[in-house]
C-alpha positions as CSV (number, residue, x, y, z in Angstrom):
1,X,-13.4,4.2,-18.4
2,X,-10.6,6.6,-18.4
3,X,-8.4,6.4,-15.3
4,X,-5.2,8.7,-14.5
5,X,-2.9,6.6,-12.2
6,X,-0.3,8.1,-10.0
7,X,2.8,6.1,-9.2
8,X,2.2,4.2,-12.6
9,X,5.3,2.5,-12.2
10,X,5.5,1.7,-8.9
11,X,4.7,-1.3,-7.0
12,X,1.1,-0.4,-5.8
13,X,-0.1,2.1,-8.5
14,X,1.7,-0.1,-11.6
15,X,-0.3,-3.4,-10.3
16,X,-3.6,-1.4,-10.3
17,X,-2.7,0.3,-13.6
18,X,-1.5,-2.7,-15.4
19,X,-4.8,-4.8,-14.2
20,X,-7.3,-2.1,-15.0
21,X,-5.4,-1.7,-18.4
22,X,-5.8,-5.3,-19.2
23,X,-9.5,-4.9,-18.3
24,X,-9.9,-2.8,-21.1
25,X,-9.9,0.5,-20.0
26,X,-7.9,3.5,-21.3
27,X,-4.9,4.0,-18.2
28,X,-2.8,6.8,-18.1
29,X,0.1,6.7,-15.9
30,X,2.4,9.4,-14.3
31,X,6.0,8.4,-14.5
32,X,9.3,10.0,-14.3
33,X,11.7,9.4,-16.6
34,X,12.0,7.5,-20.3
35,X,13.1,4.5,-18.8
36,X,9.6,3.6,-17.0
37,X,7.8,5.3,-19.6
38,X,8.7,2.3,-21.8
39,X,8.1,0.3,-18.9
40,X,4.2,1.0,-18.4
41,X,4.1,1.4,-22.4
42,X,4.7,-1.9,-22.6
43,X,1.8,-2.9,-20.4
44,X,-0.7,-1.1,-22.4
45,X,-0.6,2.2,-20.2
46,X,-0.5,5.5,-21.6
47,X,2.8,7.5,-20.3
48,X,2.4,11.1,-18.9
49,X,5.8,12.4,-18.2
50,X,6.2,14.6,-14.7
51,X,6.0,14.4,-11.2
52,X,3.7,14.9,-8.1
53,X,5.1,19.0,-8.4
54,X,3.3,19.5,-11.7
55,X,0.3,20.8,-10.4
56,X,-1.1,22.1,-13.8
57,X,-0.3,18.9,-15.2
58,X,-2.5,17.0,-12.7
59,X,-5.0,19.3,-12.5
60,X,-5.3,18.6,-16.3
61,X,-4.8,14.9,-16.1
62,X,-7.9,14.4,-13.2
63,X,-10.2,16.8,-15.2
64,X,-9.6,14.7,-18.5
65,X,-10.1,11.4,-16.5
66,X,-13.3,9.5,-15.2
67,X,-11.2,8.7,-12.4
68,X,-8.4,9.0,-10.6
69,X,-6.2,6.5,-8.5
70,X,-3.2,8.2,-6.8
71,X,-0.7,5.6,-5.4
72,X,2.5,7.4,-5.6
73,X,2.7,8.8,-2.3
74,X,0.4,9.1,1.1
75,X,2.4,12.6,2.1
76,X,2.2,14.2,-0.6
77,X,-0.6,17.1,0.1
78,X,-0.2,19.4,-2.5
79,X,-0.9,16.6,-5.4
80,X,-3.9,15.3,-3.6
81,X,-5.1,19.4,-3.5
82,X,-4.3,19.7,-7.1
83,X,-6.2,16.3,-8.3
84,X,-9.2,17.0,-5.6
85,X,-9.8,20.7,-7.1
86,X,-9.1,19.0,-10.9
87,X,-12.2,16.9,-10.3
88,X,-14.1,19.5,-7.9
89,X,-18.4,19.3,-8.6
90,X,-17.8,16.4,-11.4
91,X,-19.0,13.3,-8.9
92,X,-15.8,11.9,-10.6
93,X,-14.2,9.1,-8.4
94,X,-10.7,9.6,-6.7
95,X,-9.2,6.6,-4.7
96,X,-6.5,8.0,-2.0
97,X,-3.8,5.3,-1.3
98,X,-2.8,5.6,2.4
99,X,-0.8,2.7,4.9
100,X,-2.0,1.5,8.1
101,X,1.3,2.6,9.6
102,X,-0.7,5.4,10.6
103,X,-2.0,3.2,13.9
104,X,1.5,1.6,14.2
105,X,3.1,1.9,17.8
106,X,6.7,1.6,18.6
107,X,6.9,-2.2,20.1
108,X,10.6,-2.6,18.7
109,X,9.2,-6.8,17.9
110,X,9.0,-7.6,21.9
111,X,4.8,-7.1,22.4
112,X,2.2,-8.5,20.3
113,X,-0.3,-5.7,21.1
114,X,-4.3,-6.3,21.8
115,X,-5.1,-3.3,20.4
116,X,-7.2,-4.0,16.9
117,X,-8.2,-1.2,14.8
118,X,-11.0,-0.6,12.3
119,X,-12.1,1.6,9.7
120,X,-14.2,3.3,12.0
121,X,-12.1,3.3,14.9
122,X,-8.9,4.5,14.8
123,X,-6.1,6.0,17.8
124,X,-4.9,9.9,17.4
125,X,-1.5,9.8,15.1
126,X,1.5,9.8,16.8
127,X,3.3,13.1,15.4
128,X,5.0,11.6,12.5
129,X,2.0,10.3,11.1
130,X,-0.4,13.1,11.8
131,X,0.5,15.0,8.1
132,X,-0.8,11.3,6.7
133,X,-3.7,11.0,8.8
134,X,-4.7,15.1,8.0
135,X,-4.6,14.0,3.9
136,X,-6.7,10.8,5.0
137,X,-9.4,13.0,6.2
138,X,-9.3,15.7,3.8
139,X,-9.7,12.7,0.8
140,X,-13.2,11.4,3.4
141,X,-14.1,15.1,3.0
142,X,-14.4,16.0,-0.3
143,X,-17.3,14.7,-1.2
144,X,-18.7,17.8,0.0
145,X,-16.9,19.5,-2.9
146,X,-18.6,16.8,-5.5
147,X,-16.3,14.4,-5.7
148,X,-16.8,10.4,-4.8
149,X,-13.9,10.4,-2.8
150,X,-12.0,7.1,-1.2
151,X,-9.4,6.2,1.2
152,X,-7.9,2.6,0.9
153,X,-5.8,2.3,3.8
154,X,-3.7,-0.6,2.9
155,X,-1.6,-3.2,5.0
156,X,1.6,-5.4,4.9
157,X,1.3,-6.3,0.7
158,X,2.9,-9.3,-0.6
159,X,3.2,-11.3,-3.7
160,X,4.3,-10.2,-7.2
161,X,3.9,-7.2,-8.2
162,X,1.9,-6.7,-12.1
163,X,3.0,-4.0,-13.3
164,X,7.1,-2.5,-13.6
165,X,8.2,-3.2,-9.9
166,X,7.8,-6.2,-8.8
167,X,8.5,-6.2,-5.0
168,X,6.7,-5.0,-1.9
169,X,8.6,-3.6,1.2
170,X,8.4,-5.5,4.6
171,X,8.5,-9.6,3.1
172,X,11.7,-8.8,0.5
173,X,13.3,-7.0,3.0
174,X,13.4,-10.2,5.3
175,X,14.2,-12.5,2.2
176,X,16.9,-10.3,1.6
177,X,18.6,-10.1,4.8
178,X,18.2,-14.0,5.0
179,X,19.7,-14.6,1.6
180,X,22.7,-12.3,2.3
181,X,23.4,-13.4,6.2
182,X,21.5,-17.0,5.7
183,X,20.1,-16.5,9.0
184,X,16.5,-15.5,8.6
185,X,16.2,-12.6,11.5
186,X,13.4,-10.3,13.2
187,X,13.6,-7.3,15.4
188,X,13.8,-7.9,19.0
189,X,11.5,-10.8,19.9
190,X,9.6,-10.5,16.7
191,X,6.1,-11.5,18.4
192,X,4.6,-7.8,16.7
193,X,2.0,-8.6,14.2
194,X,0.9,-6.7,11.2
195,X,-2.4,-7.2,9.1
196,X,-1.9,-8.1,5.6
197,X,-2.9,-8.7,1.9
198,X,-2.1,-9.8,-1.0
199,X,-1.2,-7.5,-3.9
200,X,-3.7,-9.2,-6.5
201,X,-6.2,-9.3,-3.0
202,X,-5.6,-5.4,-3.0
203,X,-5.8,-5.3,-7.0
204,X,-9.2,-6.3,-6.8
205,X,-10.5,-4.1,-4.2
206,X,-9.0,-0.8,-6.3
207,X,-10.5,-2.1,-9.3
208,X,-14.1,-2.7,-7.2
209,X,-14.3,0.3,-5.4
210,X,-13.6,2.5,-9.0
211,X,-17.6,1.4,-9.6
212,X,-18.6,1.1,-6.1
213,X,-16.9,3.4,-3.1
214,X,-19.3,5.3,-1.4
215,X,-18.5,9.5,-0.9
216,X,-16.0,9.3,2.0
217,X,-15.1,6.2,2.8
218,X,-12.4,5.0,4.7
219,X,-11.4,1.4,4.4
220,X,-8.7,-0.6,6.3
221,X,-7.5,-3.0,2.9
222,X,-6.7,-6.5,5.1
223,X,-7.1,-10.3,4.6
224,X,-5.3,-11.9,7.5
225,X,-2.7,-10.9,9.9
226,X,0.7,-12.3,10.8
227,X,3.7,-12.2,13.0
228,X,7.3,-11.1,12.2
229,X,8.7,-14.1,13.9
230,X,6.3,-16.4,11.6
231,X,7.4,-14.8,8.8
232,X,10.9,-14.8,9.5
233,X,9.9,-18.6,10.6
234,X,8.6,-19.3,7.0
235,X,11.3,-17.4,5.1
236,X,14.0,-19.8,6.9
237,X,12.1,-22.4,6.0
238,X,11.4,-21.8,2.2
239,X,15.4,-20.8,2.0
240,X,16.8,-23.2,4.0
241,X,18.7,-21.1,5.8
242,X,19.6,-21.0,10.0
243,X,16.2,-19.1,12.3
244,X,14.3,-17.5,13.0
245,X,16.3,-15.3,15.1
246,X,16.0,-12.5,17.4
247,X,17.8,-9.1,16.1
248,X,18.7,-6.4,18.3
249,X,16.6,-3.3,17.2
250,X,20.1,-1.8,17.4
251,X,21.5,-4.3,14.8
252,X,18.5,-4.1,12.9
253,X,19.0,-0.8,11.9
254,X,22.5,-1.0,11.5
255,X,21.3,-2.6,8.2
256,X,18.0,-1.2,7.8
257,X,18.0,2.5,9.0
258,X,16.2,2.9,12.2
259,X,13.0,4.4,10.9
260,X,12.3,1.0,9.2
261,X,13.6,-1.6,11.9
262,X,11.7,0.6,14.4
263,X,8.2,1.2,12.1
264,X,8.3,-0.8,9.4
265,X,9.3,-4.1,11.0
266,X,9.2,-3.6,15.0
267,X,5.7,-2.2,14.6
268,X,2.6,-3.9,15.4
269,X,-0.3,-2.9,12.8
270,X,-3.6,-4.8,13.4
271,X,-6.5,-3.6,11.9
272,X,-10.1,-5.0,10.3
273,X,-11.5,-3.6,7.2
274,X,-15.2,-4.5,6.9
275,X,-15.9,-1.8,4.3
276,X,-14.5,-3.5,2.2
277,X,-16.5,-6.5,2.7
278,X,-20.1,-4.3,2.6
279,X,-18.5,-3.3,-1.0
280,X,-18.5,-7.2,-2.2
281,X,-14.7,-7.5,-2.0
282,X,-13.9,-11.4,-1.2
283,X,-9.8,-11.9,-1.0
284,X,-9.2,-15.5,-2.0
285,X,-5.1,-15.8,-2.1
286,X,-3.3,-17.6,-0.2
287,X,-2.5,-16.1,3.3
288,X,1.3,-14.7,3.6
289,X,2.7,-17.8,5.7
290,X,1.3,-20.0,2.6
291,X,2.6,-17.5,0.0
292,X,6.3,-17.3,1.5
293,X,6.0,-20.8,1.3
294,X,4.8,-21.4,-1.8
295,X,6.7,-18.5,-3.4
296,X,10.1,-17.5,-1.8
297,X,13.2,-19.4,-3.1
């Protein structure tokens, strides 16, 4: 198969690219500079110089390829227009990569909320998600156009990354903090949880639903579910550092920016993804307690 791969270098889209490259298949993968062409050459992935502006170029790339995987951005409409109209009446398969940050609420770490989402089943977007969520549906929709069109709507990732970058966001970002203060720390109380998966988990599930996505699907990409003060409980742990330990949401983004102490790790973000499952997909790494520590040192 020939795949075109957004974010070819990137954490998400260089894990699926290397992977499917290694299964044999031809990958081509939209970087943006010299320096991570060489990178993704070097994993047997076929460089194509430019950016999520190029529309001509993408519009070119999807209509050459048997499929298309964009995992550079969530928000970026104008790409997902130009690859959807690139593979318009071909029955060509497109997998949207979106983040279940789009049913995150603002708990600032002090509530572990009830509320559990699904793929079926999900709140209105609060207003700085509802751009996100409008891509998300207009990806489920264009199978009317002729396209086999997927969402995978994926959680907290962790583990090594395959491909160029080798980090996730929320786990390093902790490890960090601990490594530099040697007090592992969470926002406020840090009883918000967050669903999550493994990045080889999430691998597999990208390189299933290439053969297997129904038109229009939306699916939650989860295998467990955890909280920030367990996490922070594990990284202290693995480290051997002082914690866990409440951070003021104040202090948190003193160091983090406020967007990300408030959403990215203040959040909670519990959802279930059962389309998956229908497709065959069976996660078997080791949940993110047991990777953080196994793994973190």
């Amino acid at each position: 198969m020939r795949v075109f791969v957004t974010g070819a270098s990137g954490y998400i889209g260089g894990s699926v690219a290397a992977s499917l490259a290694r299964d044999g298949h031809v990958v081509r993968g939209l970087v943006r500079s010299a320096e991570k062409e060489a990178a993704v050459r070097a994993l047997g992935i076929e460089p194509v110089a430019g950016s999520l502006d190029d529309r001509a170029l993408l519009l070119e790339e999807a209509r050459g390829a048997d499929a298309v995987v964009n995992a550079a951005s969530s928000d970026h409409r104008p790409a997902v227009e130009a690859l959807l109209e690139g593979l318009r009446g071909t029955d060509k398969v497109f997998l949207h990569t979106s983040g279940s940050s789009i049913v995150a609420d603002n708990a600032c770490g002090d509530v572990a909320s009830l509320a559990i989402f699904d793929d079926d089943h999900r709140p209105a977007p609060v207003p700085e998600r509802a751009a996100r969520v409008a891509i998300d549906r207009l990806v489920v929709a264009a199978g009317a156009s002729g396209v086999r069109a997927a969402v995978l709507c994926n959680t907290l990732i962790y583990g090594d990354g395959l491909g160029p970058h080798r980090d996730s966001i929320q786990v390093p970002m902790l490890v960090a903090q601990a490594r530099k203060s040697g007090v592992a720390r969470h926002v406020g109380r840090g009883l918000n949880i967050w669903s999550t998966v493994h990045v080889e988990d999430m691998v597999d599930l990208y390189r299933l639903a290439l053969v297997k996505a129904p038109h229009g699907a939306f699916m939650f990409v989860e295998n467990g579910e955890a909280s920030f003060r367990d996490m922070a409980a594990a990284i202290a742990h693995a480290l051997g550092v002082a914690g866990p330990e409440p951070w003021p949401v104040e202090e948190a983004a003193a160091e983090w920016g406020l967007a990300r102490a408030v959403h990215t790790l203040g959040s909670n973000c519990r959802v279930r993804g059962p389309r998956a499952r229908q497709l065959g997909w069976q996660p078997r790494r080791p949940p993110v307690l047991a990777w953080i520590e196994g793994n973190v040192r």
